[in-house]
C-alpha positions as CSV (number, residue, x, y, z in Angstrom):
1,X,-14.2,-7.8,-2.9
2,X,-16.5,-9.5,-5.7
3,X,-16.6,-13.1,-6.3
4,X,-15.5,-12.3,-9.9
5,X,-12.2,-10.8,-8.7
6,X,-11.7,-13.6,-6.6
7,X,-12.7,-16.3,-9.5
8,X,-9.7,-14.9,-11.9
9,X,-7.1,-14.4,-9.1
10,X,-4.9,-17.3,-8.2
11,X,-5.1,-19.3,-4.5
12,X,-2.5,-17.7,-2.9
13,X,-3.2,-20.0,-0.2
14,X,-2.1,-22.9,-2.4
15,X,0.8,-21.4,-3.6
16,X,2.0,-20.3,-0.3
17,X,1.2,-23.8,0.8
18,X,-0.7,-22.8,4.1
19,X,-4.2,-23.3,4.8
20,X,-7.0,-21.2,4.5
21,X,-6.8,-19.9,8.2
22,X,-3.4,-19.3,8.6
23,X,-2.1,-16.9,10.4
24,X,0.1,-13.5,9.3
25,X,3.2,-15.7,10.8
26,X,2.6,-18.9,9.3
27,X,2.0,-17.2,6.1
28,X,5.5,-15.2,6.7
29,X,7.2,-18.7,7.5
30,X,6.2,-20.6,4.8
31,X,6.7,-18.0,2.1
32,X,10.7,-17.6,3.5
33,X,11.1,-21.5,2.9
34,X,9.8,-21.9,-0.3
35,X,11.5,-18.4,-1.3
36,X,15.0,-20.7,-0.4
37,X,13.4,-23.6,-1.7
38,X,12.8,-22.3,-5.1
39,X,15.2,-19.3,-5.5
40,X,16.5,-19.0,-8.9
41,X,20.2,-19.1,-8.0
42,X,20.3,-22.3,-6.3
43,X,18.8,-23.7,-9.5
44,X,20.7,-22.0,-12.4
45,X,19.6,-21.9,-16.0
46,X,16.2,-24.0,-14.5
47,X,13.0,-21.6,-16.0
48,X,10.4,-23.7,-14.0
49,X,12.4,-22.9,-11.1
50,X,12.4,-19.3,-11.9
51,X,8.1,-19.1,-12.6
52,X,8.1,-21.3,-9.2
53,X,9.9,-18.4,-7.5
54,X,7.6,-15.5,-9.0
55,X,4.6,-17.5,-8.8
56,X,5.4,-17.7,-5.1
57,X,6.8,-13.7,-5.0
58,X,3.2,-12.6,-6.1
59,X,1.5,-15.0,-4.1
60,X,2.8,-13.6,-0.9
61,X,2.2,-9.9,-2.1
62,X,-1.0,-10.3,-3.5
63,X,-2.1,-11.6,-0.3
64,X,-0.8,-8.9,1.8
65,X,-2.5,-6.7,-1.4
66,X,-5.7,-8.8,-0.6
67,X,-5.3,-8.1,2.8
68,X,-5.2,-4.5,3.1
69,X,-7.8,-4.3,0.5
70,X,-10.6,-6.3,2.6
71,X,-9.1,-4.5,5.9
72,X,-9.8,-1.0,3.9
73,X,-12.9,-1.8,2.7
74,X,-14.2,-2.9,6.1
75,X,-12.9,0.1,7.8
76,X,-14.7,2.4,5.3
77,X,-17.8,0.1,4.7
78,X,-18.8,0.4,8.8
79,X,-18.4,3.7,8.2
80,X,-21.3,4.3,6.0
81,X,-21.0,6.2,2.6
């Protein structure tokens, strides 16, 4: 991945709360409590709460995106064009 898709994408590490070497669980874990923390309908009518929520929604699957994209492109990169 280019640094210039990684300078406009958000730090799904900070939004996940986790740090930067976390593992598949501890990023699992920690998106599950702050998925209760911040679901919408223990917080009704709240709009913050609801951007929280997504913010933290795409967070967890852009990383797992993220994930499978580096994981692809170093299968195929060792693989020579």
């Amino acid at each position: 991945m280019d640094d210039n898709h990684r300078s406009t994408s958000k730090d799904y590490y900070k939004v996940l709360e986790v740090d930067y070497d976390a593992t598949d669980e501890a990023i699992k874990l920690n998106y599950r409590k702050l998925a209760l923390k911040w679901h919408p309908d223990k917080h009704k009518g709240d709009c913050a709460v609801t951007e929280k929520f997504q913010e933290i929604n795409e967070a967890y699957t852009g990383d797992l995106f993220v994930l499978a994209y580096e994981l692809f492109d170093l299968t195929f990169a060792s693989r020579g064009s």
